[in-house]
C-alpha positions in Angstrom: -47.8 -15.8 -19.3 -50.9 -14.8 -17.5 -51.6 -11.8 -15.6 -53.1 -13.5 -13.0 -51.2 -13.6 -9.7 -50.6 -16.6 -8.4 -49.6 -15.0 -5.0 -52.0 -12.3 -3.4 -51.7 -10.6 -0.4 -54.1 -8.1 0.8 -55.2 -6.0 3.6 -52.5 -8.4 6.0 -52.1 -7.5 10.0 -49.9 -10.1 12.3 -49.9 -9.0 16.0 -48.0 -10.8 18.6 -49.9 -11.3 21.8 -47.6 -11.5 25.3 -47.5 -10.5 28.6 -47.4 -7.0 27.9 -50.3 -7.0 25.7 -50.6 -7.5 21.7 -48.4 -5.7 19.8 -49.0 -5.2 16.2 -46.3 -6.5 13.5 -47.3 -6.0 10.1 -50.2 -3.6 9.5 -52.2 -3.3 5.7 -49.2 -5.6 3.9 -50.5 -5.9 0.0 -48.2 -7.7 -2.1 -49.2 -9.7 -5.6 -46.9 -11.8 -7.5 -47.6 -13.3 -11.0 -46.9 -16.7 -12.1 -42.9 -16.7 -13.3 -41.4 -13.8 -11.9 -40.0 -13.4 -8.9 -40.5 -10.2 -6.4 -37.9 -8.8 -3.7 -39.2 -8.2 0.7 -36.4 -5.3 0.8 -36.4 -2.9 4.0 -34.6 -2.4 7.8 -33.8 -5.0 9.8 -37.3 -5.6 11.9 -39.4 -3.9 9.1 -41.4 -7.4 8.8 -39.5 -9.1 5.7 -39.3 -12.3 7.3 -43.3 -12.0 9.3 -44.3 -11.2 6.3 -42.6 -14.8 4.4 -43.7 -16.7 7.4 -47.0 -15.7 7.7 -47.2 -16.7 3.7 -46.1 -20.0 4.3 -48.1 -20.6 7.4 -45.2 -20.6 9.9 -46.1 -17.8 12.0 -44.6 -18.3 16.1 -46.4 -19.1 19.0 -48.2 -16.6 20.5 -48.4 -14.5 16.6 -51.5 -14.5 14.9 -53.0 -12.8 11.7 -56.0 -11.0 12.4 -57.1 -9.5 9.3 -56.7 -10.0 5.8 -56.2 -12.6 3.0 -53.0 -14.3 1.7 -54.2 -16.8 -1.8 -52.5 -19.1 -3.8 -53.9 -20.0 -7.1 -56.9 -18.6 -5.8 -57.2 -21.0 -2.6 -57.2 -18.6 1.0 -54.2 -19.6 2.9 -55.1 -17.9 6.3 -56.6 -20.2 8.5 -55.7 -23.9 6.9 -55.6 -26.9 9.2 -51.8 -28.1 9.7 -53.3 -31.6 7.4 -54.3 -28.9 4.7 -50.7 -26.7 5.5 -49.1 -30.7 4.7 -50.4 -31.2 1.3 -49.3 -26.9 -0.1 -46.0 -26.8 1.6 -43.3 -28.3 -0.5 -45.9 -28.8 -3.4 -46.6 -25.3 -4.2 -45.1 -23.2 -1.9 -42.3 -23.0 0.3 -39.5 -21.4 1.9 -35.4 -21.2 2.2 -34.7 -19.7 5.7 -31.9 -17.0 6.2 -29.6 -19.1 8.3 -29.2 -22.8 7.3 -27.5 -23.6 10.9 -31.0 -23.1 12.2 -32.8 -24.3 10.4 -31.2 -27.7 10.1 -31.6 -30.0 13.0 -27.6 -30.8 14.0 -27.8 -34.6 15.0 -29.4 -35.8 12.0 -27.5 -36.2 8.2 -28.7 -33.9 5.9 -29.2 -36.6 3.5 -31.8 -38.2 5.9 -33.3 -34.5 6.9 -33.7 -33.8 3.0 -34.8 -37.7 2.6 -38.1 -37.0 5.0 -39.1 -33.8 3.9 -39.3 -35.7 0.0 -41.3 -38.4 1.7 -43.2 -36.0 4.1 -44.6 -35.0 0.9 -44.9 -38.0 -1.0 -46.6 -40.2 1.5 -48.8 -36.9 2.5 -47.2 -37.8 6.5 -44.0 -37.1 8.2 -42.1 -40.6 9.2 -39.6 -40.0 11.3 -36.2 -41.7 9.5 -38.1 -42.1 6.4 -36.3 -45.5 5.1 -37.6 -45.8 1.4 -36.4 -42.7 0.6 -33.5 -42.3 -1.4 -31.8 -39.1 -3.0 -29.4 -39.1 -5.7 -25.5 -38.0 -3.7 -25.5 -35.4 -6.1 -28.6 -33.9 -5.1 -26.9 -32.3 -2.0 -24.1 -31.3 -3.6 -20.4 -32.7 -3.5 -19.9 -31.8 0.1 -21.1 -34.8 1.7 -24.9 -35.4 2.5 -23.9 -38.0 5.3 -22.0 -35.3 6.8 -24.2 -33.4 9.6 -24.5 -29.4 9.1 -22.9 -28.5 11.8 -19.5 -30.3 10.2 -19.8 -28.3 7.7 -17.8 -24.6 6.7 -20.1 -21.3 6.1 -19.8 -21.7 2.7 -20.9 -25.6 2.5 -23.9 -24.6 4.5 -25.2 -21.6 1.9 -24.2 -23.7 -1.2 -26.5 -26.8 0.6 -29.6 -24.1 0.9 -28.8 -23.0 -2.4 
């Protein structure tokens, strides 16, 4: 295994800009993270855990903003990618499993066919909407059900379906 991150954060600030002004959110975040291991965001609720996760992954809100340092992957800047260029790294190298599956599944669409257009989102290189060649396996969403919708589903159902 090499010790050459393939994660590295340096020298990250996120502000939010509103009608009261800019307010800073995450101020000199350095974090590395080395090819097969795995590394913990631990701290107080608003501390910047999940700024910090989405700013990696290049979700950041309307209206937030990093305005200085670097966030690479294998060595490629991450900070300041096109969407087109966001398209081709998220799911392929790097991605993310939100803290609440209820929100972060749209409720009038199947998982299966949710799950089905982020595969071919990926594949194809473009989002179709109802991505029809698509199949996955029923067991790759678990024995729950992946024609059920999320919100028909328990607490439990919902975690294991992140999971």
């Amino acid at each position: 295994m090499s010790d050459q991150p393939i994660l590295t954060i340096n020298g990250l600030c996120v502000e939010a800009v509103g009608r009261n002004g800019i307010t800073p959110l995450l101020n000199d975040v350095a974090v590395s993270l080395q090819r097969g291991r795995m590394r913990g965001l631990m701290g107080e609720t608003g501390s910047g855990k999940s700024m910090t996760a989405k700013s990696i992954v290049g979700l950041l809100p309307q209206g937030v903003r990093s305005t200085a340092g670097s966030i690479t992957l294998e060595e490629q800047e991450l900070i300041g990618l096109s969407e087109s260029a966001w398209r081709s790294i998220r799911g392929a190298s790097i991605g993310m499993v939100f803290q609440n599956p209820r929100t972060a599944l749209y409720p009038m669409i199947t998982v299966q066919k949710q799950m089905a257009n982020v595969v071919s989102s990926h594949k194809d290189g473009h989002h179709r909407s109802g991505a029809s060649g698509t199949k996955l396996p029923p067991r790759t969403l678990g024995r729950h059900g992946s024609t059920r919708r999320h919100c028909d589903r328990t607490d439990p159902q919902t975690q294991r379906l992140d999971c």
